[in-house]
C-alpha positions in Angstrom: 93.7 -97.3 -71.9 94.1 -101.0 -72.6 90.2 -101.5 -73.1 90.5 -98.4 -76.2 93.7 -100.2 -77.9 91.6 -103.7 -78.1 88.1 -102.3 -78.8 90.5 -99.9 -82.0 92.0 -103.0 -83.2 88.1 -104.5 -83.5 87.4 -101.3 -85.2 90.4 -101.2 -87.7 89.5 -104.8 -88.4 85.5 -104.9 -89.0 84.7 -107.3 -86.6 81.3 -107.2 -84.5 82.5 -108.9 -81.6 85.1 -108.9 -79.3 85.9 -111.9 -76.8 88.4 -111.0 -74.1 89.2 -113.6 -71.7 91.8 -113.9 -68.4 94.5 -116.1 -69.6 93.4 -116.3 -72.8 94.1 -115.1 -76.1 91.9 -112.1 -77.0 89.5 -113.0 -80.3 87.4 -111.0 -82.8 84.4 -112.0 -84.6 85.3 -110.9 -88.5 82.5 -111.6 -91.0 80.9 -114.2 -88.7 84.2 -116.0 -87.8 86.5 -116.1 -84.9 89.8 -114.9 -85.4 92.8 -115.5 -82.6 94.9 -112.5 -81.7 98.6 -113.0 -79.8 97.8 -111.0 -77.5 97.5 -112.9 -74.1 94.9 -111.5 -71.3 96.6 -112.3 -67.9 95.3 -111.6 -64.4 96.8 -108.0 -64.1 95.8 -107.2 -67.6 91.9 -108.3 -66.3 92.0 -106.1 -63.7 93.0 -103.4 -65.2 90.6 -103.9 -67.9 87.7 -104.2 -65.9 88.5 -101.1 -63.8 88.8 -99.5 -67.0 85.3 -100.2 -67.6 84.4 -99.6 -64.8 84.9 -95.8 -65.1 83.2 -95.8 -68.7 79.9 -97.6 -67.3 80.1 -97.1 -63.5 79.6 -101.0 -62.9 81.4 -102.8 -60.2 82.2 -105.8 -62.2 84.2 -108.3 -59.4 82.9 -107.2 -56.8 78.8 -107.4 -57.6 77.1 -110.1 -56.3 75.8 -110.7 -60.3 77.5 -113.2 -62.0 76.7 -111.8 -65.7 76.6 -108.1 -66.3 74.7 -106.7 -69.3 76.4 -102.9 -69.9 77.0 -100.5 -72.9 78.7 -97.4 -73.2 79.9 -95.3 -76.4 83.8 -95.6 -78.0 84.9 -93.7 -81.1 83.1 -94.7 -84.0 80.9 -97.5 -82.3 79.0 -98.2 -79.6 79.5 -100.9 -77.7 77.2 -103.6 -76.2 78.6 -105.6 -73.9 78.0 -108.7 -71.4 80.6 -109.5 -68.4 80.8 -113.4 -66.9 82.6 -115.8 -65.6 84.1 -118.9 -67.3 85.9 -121.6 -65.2 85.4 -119.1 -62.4 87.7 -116.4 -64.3 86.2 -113.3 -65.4 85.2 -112.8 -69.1 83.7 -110.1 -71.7 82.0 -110.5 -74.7 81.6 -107.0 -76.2 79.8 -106.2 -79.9 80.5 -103.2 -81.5 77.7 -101.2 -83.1 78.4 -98.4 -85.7 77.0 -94.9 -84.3 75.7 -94.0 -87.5 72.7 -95.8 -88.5 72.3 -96.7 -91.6 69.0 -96.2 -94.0 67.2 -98.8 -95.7 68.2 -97.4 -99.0 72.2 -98.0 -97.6 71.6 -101.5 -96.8 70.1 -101.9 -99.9 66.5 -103.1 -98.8 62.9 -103.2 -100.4 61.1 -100.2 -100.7 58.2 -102.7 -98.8 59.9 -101.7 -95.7 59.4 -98.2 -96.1 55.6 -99.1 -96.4 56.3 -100.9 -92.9 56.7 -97.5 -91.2 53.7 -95.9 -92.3 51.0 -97.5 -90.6 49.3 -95.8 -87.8 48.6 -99.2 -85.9 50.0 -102.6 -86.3 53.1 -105.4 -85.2 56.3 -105.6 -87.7 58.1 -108.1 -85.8 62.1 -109.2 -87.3 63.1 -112.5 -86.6 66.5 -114.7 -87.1 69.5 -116.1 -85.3 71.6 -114.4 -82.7 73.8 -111.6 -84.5 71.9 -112.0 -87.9 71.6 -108.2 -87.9 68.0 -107.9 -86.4 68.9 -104.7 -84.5 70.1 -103.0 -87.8 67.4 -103.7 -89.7 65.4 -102.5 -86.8 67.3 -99.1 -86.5 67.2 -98.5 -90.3 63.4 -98.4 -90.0 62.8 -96.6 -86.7 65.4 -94.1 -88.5 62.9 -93.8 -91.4 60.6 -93.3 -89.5 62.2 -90.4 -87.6 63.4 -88.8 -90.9 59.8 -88.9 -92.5 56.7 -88.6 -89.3 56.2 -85.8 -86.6 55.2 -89.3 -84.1 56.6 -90.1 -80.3 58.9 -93.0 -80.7 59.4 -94.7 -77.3 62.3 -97.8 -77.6 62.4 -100.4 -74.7 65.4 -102.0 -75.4 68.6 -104.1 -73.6 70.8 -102.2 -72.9 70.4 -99.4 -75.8 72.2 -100.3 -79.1 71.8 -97.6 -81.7 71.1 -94.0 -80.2 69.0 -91.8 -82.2 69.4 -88.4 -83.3 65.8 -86.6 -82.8 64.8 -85.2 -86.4 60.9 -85.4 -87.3 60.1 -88.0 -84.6 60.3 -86.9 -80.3 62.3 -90.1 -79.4 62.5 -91.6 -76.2 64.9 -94.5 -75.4 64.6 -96.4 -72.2 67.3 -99.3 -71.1 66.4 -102.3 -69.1 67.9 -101.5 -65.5 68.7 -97.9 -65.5 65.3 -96.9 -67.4 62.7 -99.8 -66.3 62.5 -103.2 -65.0 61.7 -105.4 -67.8 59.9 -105.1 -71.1 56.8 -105.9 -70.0 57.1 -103.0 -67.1 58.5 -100.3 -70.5 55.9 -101.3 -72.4 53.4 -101.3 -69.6 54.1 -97.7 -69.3 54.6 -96.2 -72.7 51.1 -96.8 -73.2 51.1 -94.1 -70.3 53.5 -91.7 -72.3 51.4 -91.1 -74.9 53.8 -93.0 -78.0 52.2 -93.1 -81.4 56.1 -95.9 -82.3 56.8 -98.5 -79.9 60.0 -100.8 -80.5 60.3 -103.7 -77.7 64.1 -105.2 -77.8 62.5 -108.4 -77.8 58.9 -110.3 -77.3 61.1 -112.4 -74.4 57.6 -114.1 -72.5 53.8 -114.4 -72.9 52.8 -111.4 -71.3 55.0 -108.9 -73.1 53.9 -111.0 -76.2 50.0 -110.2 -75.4 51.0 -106.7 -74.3 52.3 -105.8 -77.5 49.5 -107.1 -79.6 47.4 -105.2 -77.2 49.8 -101.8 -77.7 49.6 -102.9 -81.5 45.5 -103.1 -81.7 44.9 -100.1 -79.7 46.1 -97.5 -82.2 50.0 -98.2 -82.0 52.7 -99.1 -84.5 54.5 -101.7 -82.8 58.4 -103.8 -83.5 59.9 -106.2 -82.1 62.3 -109.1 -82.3 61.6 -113.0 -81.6 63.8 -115.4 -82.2 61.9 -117.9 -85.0 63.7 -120.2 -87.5 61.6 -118.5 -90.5 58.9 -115.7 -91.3 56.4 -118.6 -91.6 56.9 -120.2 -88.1 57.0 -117.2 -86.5 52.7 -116.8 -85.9 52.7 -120.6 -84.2 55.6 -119.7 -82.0 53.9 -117.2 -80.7 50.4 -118.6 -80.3 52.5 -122.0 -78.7 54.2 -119.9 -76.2 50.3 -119.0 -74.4 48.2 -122.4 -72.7 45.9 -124.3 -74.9 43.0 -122.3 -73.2 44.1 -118.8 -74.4 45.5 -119.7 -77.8 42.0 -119.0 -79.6 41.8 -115.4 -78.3 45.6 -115.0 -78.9 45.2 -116.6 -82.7 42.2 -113.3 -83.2 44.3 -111.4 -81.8 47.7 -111.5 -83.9 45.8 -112.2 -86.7 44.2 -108.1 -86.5 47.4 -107.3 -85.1 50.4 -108.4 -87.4 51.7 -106.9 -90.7 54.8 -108.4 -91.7 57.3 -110.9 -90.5 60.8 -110.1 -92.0 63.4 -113.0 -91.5 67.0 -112.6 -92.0 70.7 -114.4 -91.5 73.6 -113.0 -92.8 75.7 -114.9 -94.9 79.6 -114.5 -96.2 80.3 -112.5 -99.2 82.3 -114.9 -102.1 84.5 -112.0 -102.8 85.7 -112.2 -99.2 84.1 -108.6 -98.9 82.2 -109.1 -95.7 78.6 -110.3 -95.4 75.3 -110.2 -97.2 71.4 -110.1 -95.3 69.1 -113.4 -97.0 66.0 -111.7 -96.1 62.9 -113.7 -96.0 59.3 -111.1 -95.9 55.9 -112.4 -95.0 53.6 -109.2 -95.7 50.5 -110.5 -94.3 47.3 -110.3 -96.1 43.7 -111.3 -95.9 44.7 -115.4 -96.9 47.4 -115.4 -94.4 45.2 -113.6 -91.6 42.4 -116.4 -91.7 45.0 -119.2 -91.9 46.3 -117.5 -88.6 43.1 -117.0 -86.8 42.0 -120.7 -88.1 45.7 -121.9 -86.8 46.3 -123.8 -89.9 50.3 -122.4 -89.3 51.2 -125.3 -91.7 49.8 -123.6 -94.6 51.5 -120.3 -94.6 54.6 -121.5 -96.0 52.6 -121.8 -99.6 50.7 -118.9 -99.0 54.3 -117.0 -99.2 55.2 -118.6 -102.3 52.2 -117.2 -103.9 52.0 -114.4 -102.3 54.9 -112.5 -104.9 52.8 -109.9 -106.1 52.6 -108.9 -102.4 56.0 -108.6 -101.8 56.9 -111.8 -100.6 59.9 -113.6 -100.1 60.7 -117.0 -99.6 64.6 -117.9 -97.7 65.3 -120.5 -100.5 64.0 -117.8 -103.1 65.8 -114.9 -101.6 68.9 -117.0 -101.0 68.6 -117.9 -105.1 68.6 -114.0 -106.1 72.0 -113.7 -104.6 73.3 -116.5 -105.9 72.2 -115.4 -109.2 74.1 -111.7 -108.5 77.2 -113.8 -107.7 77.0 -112.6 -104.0 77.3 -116.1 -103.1 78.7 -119.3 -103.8 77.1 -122.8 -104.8 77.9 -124.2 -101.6 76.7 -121.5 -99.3 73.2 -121.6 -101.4 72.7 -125.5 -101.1 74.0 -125.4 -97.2 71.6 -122.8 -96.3 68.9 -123.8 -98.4 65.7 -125.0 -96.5 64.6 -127.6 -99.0 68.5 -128.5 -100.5 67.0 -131.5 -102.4 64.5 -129.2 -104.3 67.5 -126.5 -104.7 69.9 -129.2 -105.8 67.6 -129.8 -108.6 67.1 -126.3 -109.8 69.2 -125.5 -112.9 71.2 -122.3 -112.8 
């Protein structure tokens, strides 16, 4: 099959994404950049690819009425999510390839605070960052810690399903937008039906799946989630922001009782040409940074963080420095991404 020799290539070569486009040239995302193949994707080729595909995830692709098709479906050592559109009224696929095997937090190398994330009985751990900043890993390493360690029912709500779990300690239920339920505010409308002690919500997309999981979160439910924020620190006002001015002092109360830790990651290019390393910004939150919440003085969490070390907290700039220091990363990466380069550029190293 045509669609198995390009996804193997993406496999042999590392890369997260695939781009496959009619008369185009097929590219793969390797270590965050694009990289051109010579292999040219005419008409025929299209077709054949997307009939292919077609029998792997029983979607009609050209002839639904849909314009964009979200889809995933498993393929050797990956899985493979995948989104179907047209460009310059030509059809298109964007496809990311997930590992099978989830990896634990003590693979990727993470804090041992993130184990402490899983043990609560009730509360919101919510992971934040850019598109394909490795939000879903993280994710999966803890729900897979979870699953390893606690005899809980862990119901995902997710779109489509990414990593699939392999029941061990924890009942696991995985539902996928479409197939499974309507939305995430319908999923997670319901779990509190199906008696989850574990929820994990793809993404807090809206106000009312926002409110719903604080809800799930206060009324005796561990709760994750991703929301796309530009740092841990933002992440509270963003949410209160998203609800009218006359619900934002009920919503403040109720993420301050709700929310644990904000975890905020990109993932940045090894020097050693070695693929790429997480930057991982944590907000743990604690009494200061619950009042500053529920008073929405937002502006003042920042510093909380930076004092907050003995807590387990992380600052970008102070996380991207530790790397630097290990020689994961170069001088010019660490001033580009820094958040406060003048205050970086006169730090001595």
């Amino acid at each position: 099959m045509l669609i198995e020799e390009l996804l193997g290539k993406g496999e042999k070569m590392n890369a997260s994404d695939v781009h496959i486009t009619c008369r185009g040239n097929v590219m793969y995302r390797v270590d965050g950049e694009l990289v051109e193949d010579i292999f040219i994707t005419d008409d025929i080729m299209m077709r054949k690819i997307l009939s292919e595909l077609q029998s792997l995830t029983n979607e009609k692709f050209e002839e639904s009425e849909k314009k964009e098709i979200d889809f995933s479906f498993g393929f050797g050592s990956s899985r493979v999510r995948g989104n179907f559109f047209y460009s310059n009224k030509l059809p298109a696929l964007a496809l990311r390839l997930i590992p099978k095997t989830i990896r634990t937090l003590d693979d990727l190398g993470y804090p041992e605070l993130f184990k402490e994330f899983c043990k609560p009985d009730k509360g919101l751990v919510l992971v934040a960052g850019p598109t394909g900043s490795g939000k879903s890993t993280t994710l999966a390493a803890m729900l897979e810690n979870i699953n390893r360690t606690r005899h809980v029912h862990l119901i995902t709500i997710e779109d489509p399903v990414e990593y699939v779990f392999e029941q061990k300690n924890a009942l696991i239920h995985q539902r996928e937008l479409g197939p499974d339920t309507q939305s995430f505010y319908n999923g997670l409308k319901y779990a509190l039906r199906q008696d989850p002690d574990v929820i994990l919500v793809g993404e807090m997309r809206d106000s009312e799946t926002m409110e719903l999981a604080m809800t799930a979160a206060e009324t005796g439910h561990l709760v994750f989630s991703t929301i796309h924020t530009n740092s841990a620190a933002t992440t509270p006002e963003r949410i209160v922001g998203v609800f009218p001015p006359h619900q934002q002092n009920q919503i403040s109360m109720q993420l301050a009782n709700t929310l644990m830790a904000v975890v905020y990651q990109r993932l940045l290019k090894r020097r050693d040409g070695k693929g790429r390393v997480a930057v991982i910004e944590i907000m743990v939150v604690n009494q200061a940074i619950r009042n500053l919440i529920r008073e929405q003085k937002f502006h003042q969490i920042e510093s909380m963080m930076q004092a907050g070390v003995k807590f387990g907290m992380v600052t970008f700039d102070d996380a991207l420095v530790e790397i630097f220091k290990k020689g994961i990363i170069d001088k010019d990466q660490l001033l580009s991404y820094a958040r406060d380069a003048s205050s970086m550029a006169r730090r001595s190293f």
